[in-house]
C-alpha positions as CSV (number, residue, x, y, z in Angstrom):
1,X,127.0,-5.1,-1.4
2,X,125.7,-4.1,-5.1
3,X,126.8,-7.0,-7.6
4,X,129.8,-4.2,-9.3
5,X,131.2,-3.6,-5.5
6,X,130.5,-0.5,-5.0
7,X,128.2,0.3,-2.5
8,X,127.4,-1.4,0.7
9,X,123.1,-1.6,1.9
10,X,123.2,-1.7,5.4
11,X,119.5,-1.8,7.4
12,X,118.7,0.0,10.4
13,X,116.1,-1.5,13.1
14,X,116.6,1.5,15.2
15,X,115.4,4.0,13.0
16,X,113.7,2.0,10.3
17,X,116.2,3.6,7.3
18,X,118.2,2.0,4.6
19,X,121.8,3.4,4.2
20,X,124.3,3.6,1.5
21,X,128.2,3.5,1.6
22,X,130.6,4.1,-0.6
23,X,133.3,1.4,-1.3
24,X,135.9,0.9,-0.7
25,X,136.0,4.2,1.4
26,X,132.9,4.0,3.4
27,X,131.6,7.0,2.5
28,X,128.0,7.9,3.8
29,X,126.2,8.3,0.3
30,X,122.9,8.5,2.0
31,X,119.6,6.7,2.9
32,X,115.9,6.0,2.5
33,X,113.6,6.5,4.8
34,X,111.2,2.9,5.3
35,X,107.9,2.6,6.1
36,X,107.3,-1.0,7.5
37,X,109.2,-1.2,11.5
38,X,111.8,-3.1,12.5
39,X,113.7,-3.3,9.6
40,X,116.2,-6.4,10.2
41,X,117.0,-7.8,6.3
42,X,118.3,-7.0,3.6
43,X,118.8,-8.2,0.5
44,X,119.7,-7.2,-3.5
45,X,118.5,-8.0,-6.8
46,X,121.9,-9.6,-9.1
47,X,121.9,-6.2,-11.0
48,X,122.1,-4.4,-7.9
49,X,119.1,-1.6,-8.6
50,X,116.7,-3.2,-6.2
51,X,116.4,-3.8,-2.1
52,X,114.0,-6.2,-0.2
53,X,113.9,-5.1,3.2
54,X,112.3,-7.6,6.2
55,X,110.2,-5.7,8.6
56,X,108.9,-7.7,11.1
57,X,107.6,-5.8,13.4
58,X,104.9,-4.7,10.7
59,X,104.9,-8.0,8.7
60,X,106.2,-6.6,5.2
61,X,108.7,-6.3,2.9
62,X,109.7,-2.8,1.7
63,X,110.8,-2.2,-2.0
64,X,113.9,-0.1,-2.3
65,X,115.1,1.3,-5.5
66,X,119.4,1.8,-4.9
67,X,119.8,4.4,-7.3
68,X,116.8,6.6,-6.2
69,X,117.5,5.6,-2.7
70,X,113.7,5.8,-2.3
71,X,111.2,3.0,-0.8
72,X,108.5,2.5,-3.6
73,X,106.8,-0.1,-2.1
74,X,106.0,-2.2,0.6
75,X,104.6,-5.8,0.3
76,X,102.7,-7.4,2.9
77,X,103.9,-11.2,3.6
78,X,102.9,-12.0,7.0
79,X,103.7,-13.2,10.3
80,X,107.3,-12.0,10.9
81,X,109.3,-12.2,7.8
82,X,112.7,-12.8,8.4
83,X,116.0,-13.4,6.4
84,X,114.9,-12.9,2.8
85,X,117.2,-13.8,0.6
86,X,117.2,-13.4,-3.6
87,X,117.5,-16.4,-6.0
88,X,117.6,-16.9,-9.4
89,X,116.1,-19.2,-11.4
90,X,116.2,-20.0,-15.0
C-alpha cells in the first residue's frame, strides 16, 4: 500500500504484471506490464512513487514508477532474489 493509503501494489507471477487498486474500493486502476519472470515481491519507496519488484525466475529486480504505472528499469542482482524489502537510513 502507497504510504497516503490509497492504492494497493499487488504482483503477479502468473503473468509477470504489476496491478493497481483503488482504496478503499478496490477499484482496478490498472497495471504495468514487467519484464523480468516470475514476479513474487513487492515492495515501495516511503513516498510511495517507486516499486522494487523480485523476479526470480530471471534474477532481477524491476523498477516501477506508481504514477506512470510503467517498468523503467530492471536491475540485475543475482541468484534468486527474493523478499525485498525497503529501509531507511539516516
Amino acid at each position: 500500500m502507497t504510504a497516503d493509503g490509497t492504492t494497493l501494489v499487488v504482483c503477479s507471477r502468473l503473468n509477470n504484471h504489476l496491478y493497481f487498486h483503488s482504496l478503499p474500493d478496490l477499484r482496478v486502476l490498472g497495471g504495468a506490464e514487467l519484464g523480468g519472470k516470475g514476479a513474487g515481491w513487492v515492495t515501495l519507496t516511503p513516498d510511495g512513487k517507486t516499486a522494487y519488484v523480485a523476479s526470480p525466475v530471471t534474477n532481477d529486480v524491476s523498477v516501477v514508477d506508481i504514477t506512470a504505472m510503467k517498468e523503467v528499469t530492471r536491475i540485475p542482482v543475482g541468484f534468486v532474489p527474493k523478499r525485498n524489502t525497503t529501509a531507511m537510513l539516516q
